[in-house]
N, C-alpha and C positions, 0 to 999 in steps of 0.2 A: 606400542602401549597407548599413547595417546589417542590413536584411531578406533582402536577396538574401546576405551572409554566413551568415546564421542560415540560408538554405535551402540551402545551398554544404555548411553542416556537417550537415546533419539529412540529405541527399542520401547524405552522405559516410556516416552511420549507419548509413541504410536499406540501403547497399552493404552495409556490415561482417555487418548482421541476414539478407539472404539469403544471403551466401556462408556464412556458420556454419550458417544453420538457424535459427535463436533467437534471440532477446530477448526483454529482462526491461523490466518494468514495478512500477513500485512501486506498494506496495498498503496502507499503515499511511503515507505520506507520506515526504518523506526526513530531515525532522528530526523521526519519532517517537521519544518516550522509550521507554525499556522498557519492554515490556507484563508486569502482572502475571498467570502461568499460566494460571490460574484466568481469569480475565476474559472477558466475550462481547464480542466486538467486531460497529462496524457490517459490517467486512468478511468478518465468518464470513458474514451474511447477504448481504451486496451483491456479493460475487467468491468466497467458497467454496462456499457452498450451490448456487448455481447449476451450479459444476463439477461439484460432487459429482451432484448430480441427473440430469445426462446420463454421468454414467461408465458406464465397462465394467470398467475396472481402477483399482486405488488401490493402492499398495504404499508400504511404509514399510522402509527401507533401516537398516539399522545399529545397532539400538536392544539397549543393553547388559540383561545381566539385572539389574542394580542399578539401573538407571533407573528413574522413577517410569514411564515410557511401557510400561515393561512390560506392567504390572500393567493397566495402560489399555487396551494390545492384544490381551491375553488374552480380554476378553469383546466384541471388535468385529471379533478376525481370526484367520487361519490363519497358526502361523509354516512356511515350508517352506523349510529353509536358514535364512541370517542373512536373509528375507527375508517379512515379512508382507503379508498380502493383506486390506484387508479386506473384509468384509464388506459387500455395497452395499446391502443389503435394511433395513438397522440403521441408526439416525440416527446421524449420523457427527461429524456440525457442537455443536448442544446439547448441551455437557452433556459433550463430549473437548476441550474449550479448549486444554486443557495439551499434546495431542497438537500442535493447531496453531500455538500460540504458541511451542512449544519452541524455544530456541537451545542449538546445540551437544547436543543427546542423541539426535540421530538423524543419518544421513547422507543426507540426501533424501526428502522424500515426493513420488512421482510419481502425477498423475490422467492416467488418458486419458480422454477426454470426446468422446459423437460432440456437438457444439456446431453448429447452421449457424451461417453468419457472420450470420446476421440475431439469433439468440441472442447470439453473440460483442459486438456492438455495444455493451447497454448493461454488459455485466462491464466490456469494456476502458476507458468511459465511466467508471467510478468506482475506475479506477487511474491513475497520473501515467503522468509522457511517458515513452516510450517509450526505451532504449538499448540500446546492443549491445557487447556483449563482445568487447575487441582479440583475443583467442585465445579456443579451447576449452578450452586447460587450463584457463582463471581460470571454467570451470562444475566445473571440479573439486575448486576451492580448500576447496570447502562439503557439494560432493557425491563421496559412491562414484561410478568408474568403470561399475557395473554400473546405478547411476537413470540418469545422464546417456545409456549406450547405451541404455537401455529406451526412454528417450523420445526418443533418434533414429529407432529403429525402428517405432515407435509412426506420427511423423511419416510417414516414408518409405512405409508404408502407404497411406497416405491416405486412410482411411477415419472416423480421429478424430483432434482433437490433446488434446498432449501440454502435461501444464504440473510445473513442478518447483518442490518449497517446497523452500530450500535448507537444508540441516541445521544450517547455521553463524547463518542472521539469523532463521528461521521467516518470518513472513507479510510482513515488511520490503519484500520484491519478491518475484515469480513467475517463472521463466523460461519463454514460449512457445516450443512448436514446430511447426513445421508443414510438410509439404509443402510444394514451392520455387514451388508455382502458387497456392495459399494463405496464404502466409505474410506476401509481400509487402501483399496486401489487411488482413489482420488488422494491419500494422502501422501504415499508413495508417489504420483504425480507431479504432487508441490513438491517433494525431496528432489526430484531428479537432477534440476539444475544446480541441485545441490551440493551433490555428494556425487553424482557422476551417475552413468546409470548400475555398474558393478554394486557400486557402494548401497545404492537405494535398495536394491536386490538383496543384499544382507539383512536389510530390517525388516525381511519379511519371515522370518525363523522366531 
């Protein structure tokens, strides 16, 4: 009884994650402490680098001129508008911590990443389960208006997805996006370690 609950609800998620578009996955675990700026983390290397590696686009949303992120996006990006691009040719991960660990001094960093889902496996492998946000406003709570459409549009393409650091937790969780034929697969992906692969297999009824 308890299992077939626990698939009732995860069912009930996976609905909430295709009709939106999106889910987020945590990536620092859900009771990590604060990370300090500066800091390399295993997940720069285990879930950012790898996005970064297959991007086409990285932009960094919101980032005041009193920020220390400034001064860090001046030698990795182009500003155009309230909005930087950076650089992809430039190591991105080493060495800009503070760009990634940020809370609250940016409003979003969006990757679009061409990833196959054979890629996608082991990043989503060393992020927690998977969940879905009751509305799209609450992707707004952390992000501009203008990351969150970018990576719907991104999505709806279908030629890469789309992942969002949210300006409000930094690495805490990611939000996926994906085309409505991909996305459902990527999210079954993040379950496997989960639930086993029988079990992930259930929530696709």
């Amino acid at each position: 009884m308890v299992a077939e609950s626990l698939l009732r609800i995860l069912n009930k998620l996976r609905g909430f994650a295709i009709e939106r578009g999106t889910f987020h996955v945590p990536v620092l675990g859900r009771t990590s402490p604060p990370v300090k700026e500066d800091t390399h983390l295993p997940a720069h290397d285990a879930v950012l680098s790898p996005l970064l590696a297959k991007a086409v686009e990285c932009r960094v949303y919101g980032v005041s001129r009193q920020s220390r992120l400034f001064g860090l996006l001046e030698q990795i990006g182009e500003r155009r508008g309230r909005v930087w691009h950076l650089d992809l040719r430039h190591e991105l991960a080493r060495g800009y911590e503070p760009l990634w660990n940020a809370e609250c001094e940016h409003r979003g960093i969006a990757i679009a990443s061409r990833l196959s889902l054979e890629e996608m496996q082991p990043i989503l492998d060393r992020c927690g389960c998977p969940d879905a946000w009751g509305s799209r406003h609450q992707l707004l709570e952390g992000n501009s208006k203008a990351a969150v459409s970018y990576c719907y549009e991104v999505a709806e393409l279908g030629d890469a997805f789309a992942f969002l650091i949210p300006g409000s937790n930094g690495l805490e969780w990611i939000d996926v996006f994906a085309d409505k034929e991909r996305l459902p697969v990527l999210w079954d992906q993040a379950m496997r370690k989960r639930l086993g692969g029988s079990a992930a297999a259930a929530t696709n009824g």
